[in-house]
N, C-alpha and C positions, 0 to 999 in steps of 0.2 A: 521369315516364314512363320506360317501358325503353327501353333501349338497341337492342334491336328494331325499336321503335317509329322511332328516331329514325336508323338505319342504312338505312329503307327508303323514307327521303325522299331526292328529288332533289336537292341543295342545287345553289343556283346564285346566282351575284354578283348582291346589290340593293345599289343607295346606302342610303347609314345612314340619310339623310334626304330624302322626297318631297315635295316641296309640295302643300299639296291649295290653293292659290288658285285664280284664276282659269285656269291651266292645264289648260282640260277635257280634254285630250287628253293628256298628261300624258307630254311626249316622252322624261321621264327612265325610265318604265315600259315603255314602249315599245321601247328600246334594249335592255332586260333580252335575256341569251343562251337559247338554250333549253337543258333540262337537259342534262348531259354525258352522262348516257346513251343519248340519241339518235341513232339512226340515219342516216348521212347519207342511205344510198340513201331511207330511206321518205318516204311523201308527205308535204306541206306539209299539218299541220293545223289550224294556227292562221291567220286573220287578219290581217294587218297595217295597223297603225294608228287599228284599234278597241278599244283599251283605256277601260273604263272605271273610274274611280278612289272607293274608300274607304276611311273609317278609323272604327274604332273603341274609342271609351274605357269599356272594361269598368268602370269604378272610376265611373266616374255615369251607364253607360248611353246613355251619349248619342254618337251617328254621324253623319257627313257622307255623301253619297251623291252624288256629281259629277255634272251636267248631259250627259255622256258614257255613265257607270252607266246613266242613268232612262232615255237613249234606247234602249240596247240593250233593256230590258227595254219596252219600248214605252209608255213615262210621258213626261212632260212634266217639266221641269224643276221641282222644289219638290212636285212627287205622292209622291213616297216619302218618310214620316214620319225624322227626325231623332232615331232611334232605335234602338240594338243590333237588339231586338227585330223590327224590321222585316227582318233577313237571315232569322229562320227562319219567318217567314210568306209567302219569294220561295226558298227554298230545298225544295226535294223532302223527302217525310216522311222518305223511305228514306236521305238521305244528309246530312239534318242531323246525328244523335250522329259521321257520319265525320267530318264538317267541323272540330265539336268539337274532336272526337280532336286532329284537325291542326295545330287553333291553340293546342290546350293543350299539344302537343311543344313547339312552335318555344317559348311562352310559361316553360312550365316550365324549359326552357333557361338562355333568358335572365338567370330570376328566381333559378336557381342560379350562375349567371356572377357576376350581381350582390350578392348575398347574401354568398359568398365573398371579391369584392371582385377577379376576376377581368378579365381583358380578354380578350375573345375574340378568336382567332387566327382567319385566313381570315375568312371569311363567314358574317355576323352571322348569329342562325336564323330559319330560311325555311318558309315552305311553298307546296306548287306541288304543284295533283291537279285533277281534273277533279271539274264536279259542276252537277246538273242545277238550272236556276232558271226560274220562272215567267215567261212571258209578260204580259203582259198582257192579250193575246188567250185567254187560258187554257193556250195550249199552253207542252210541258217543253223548254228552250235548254238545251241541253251547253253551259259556258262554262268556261272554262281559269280560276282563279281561285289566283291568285300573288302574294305580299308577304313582308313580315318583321314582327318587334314594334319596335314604337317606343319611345321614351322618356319617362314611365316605363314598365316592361315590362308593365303592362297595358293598354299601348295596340297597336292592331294596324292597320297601314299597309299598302292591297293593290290591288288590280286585278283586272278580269273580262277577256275575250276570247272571242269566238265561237267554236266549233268546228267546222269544217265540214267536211262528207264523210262523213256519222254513217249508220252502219244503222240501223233501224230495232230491231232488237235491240238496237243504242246506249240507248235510249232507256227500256230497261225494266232494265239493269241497273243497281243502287246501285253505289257506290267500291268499285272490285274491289279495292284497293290492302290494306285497312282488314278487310276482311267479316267473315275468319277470326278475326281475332284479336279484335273486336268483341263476335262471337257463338261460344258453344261448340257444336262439331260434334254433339256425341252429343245435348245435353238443348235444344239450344237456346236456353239462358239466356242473359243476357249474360254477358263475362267480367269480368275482376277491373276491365282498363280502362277498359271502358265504365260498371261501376262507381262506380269513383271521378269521372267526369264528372256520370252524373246524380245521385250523394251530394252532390256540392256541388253541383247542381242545386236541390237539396231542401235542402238547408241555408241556401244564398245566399234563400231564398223563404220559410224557418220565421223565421229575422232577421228580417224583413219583415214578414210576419202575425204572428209573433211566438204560434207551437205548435209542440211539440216533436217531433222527430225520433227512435226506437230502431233502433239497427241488432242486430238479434240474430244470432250466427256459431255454426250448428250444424258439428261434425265427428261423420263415421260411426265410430265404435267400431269401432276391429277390423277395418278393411275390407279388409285384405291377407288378413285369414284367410278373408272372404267371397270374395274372388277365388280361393283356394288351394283352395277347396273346389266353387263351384260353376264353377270357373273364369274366364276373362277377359268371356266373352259373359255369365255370370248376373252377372259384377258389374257389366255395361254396364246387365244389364235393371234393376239395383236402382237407380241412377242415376239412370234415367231416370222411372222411376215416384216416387220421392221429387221428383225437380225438378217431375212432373206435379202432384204431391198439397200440394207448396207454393204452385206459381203458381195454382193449384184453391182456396185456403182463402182465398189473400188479397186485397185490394182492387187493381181495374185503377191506384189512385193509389200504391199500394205498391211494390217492386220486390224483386225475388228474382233472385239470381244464382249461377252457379259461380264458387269462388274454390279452383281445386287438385284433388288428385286428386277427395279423400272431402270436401269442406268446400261449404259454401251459404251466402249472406248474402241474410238478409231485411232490409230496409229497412221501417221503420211509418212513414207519414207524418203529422203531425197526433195518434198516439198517446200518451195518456199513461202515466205508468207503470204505474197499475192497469189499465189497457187491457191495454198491453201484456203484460203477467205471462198476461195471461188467454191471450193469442194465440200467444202462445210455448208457456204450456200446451197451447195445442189443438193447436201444430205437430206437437210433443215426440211426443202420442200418435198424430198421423197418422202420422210417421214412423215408430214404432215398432211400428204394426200388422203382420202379417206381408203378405210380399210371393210371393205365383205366380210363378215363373219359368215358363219357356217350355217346361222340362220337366217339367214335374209336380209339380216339389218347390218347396215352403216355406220361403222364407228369414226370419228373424227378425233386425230389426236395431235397434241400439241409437245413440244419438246424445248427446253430452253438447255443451250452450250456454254461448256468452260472451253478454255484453253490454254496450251501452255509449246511453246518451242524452244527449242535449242538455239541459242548456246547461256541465253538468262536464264531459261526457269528450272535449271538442273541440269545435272551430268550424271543421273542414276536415274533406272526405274521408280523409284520410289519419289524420289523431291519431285521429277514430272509429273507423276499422278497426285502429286500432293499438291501441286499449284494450280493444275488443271479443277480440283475440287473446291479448290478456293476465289480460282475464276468464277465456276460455273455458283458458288456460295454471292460474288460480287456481280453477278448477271441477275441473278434468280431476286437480291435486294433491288437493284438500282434499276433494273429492264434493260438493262445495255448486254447482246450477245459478248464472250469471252472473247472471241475472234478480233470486234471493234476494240476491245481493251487494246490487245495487242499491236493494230495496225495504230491507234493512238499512242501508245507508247514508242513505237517504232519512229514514226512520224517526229513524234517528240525528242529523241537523240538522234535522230538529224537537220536538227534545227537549231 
């Protein structure tokens, strides 16, 4: 994750280690300070002494949810499944990918501490954001939701807390923390980070069922000279109309995003590679149909493709879009589409 990302968390001292025993109230959580950014004059908005405690182990999927947790949420102790998956069916549609975002900073952290063979200085990585969770009356609770990663670093040690004193405008906005950088202002798409969250979304689930994954990475040809010519507003309108005619072609199961100024990344879910070839084709000529601007004239644009699919060109977000960039780097030299790379290599180990 960028450094962005991870400059615009609050960090604040947690113990290395929480117990989740019998400790329902969990006073080591509880003593946590509030962030250093805080205001001394502003109101008390948290709670005190209503923390409820979880953890969870990404690596088999499986969570504990404290006896403290399930009351706040108005369950019974043993009602909420022992299960990762249980946070994002009590968590708001709109501020699950934030959530994400948040535990995959602190995580990624971590996992670069460790990998390195570092110790981290200060205070292990944290996350602490606000974020709306189901009732069980039906209605949406603001709850303060703060922990760190545990050991190993795919395990993640936290706590909720009530938030009281909410407008009612409270309650309809997602994580204002996260929004921008999440979603692109102009086209709407997701960005490059939200991205890499639900690529290994879709990757962590193709393991699973076991069908393949293409990520195809168009760049606009030229797009400075389309800017230089019809200006800054006609390159916004071409922009936008390409992100419209991508998320238009493709499946609600798909995903399409901006990644930079001129670049888009399609994701196929379940695609295989004759599929794919085919859908890439259709993109290529959507794209390159001519485009109306707002003033009368006609833009024509051209787009050259990387590509990269499961199960060679990675098993993470990241080596995907890494090979797809290197595709679209070995198309953009030789003029041969990223796609042909692949059905030629394909072709080639079954021969």
């Amino acid at each position: 994750m960028s450094k962005q990302f991870a400059s615009a968390l609050p960090f604040i001292q947690l113990p290395t280690s929480v117990p989740l025993g019998d400790a329902q109230d969990h006073a080591d959580l509880r003593a946590l300070r509030t962030p250093a950014t805080s205001d001394k004059t502003a109101p008390v908005l948290y709670e005190v002494g209503t923390e409820g405690a979880w953890e969870h182990n990404l690596q088999t999927g499986t969570a504990f949810y404290s006896p403290a947790f399930a009351a706040l949420l108005g369950y019974l102790p043993g009602e909420l499944r022992s299960q990762v998956s249980m946070w994002d069916h009590l968590v708001h549609p709109n501020d699950l990918t934030c959530t994400q975002i948040l535990f995959g900073i602190a995580m990624e952290r971590q996992r670069r501490a460790q990998g390195q063979g570092e110790n981290l200085v200060g205070p292990p990585p944290v996350f602490d954001f606000t974020v709306r969770m189901q009732h069980r009356d039906g209605s949406w609770r603001r709850m303060r939701c703060r922990g760190t990663v545990g050991t190993p670093w795919r395990t993640l040690i936290g706590s909720i807390t009530p938030v009281r004193g909410l407008q009612a405008s409270d309650l309809e906005a997602p994580i204002p923390q996260l929004i921008e950088t999440l979603q692109d202002p102009l086209t709407q798409l997701p960005t490059r980070q939200q991205l890499e969250v639900r690529l290994n979304q879709s990757l962590a689930l193709s393991r699973r069922l076991l069908y393949p994954v293409t990520v195809l990475m168009f760049d606009i040809d030229h797009f400075s000279s389309i800017n230089a010519h019809f200006g800054r507003e006609g390159g916004d309108q071409v922009l936008v109309e390409i992100a419209n005619r991508l998320s238009g072609l493709l499946r609600e199961v798909d995903i399409v995003a901006r990644d930079g100024a001129n670049r888009f990344v399609a994701v196929l879910n379940g695609s295989n590679l004759d599929n794919s070839k085919r859908v890439c084709r259709r993109l290529i000529n959507m794209i390159t149909e001519g485009i109306w601007l707002g003033n009368g004239e006609m833009c024509w644009v051209r787009a050259t493709v990387g590509a990269a699919t499961t199960p060679g060109d990675g098993c993470d977000a990241r080596s995907m879009l890494k090979q797809a960039e290197n595709s679209l780097r070995h198309a953009r030299m030789r003029g041969v589409d990223g796609i042909d790379r692949l059905t030629a290599e394909a072709q080639a180990r079954t021969t």
